[in-house]
C-alpha positions in Angstrom: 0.0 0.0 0.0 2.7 2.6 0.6 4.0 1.9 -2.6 1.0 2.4 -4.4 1.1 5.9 -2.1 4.0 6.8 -3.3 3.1 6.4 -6.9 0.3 8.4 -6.8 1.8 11.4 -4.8 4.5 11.3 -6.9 4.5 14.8 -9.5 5.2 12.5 -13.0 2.3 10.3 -12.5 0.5 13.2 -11.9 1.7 14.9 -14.4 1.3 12.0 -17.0 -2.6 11.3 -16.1 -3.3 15.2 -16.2 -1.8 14.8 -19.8 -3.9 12.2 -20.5 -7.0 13.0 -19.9 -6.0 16.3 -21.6 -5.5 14.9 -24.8 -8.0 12.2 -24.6 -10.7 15.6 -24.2 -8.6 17.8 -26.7 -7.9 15.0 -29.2 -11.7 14.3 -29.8 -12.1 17.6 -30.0 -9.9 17.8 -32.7 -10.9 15.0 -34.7 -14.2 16.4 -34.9 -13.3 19.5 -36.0 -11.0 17.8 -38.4 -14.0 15.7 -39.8 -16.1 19.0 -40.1 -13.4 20.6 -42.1 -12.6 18.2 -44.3 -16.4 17.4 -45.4 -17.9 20.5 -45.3 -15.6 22.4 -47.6 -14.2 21.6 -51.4 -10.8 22.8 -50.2 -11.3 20.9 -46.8 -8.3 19.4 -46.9 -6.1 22.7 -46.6 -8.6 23.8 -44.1 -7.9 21.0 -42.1 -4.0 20.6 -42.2 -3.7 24.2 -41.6 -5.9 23.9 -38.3 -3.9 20.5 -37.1 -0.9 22.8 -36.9 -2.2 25.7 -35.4 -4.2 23.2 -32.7 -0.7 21.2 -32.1 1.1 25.0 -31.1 -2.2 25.9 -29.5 -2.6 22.7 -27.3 1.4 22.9 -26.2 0.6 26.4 -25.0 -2.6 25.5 -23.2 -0.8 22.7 -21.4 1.6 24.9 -19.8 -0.7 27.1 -18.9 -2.7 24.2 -17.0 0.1 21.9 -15.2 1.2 25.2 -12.6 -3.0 25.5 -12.0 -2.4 22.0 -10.7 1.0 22.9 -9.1 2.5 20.4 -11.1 
């Protein structure tokens, strides 16, 4: 049992399941946006590329912002 304390007090865990859940939320998110793009649009394609790279800068700055919010 004090092992299994350890583990979860300890900040990477922590860290690692707050980035999960992150990108489990963010990453549908995405997708679906994606999708939207992509069909709704007859250049959908460049619509959707361009937004996957401004999402992948915009979801490394909204991590940061987030793990010191969890003192992390």
């Amino acid at each position: 049992m004090f092992k299994l304390k350890n583990i979860l007090e300890n900040k990477l865990f922590k860290t690692f399941v707050l980035f999960s859940v992150f990108r489990a939320i963010y990453g549908a998110l995405v997708l679906f946006i994606s999708y939207f793009l992509s069909t709704s649009y007859d250049d959908g394609i460049l619509f959707t590329i361009l937004f996957l790279v401004i999402s992948f800068i915009f979801s490394r700055y909204i991590f940061k912002k987030l793990k010191p919010k969890f003192n992390l």
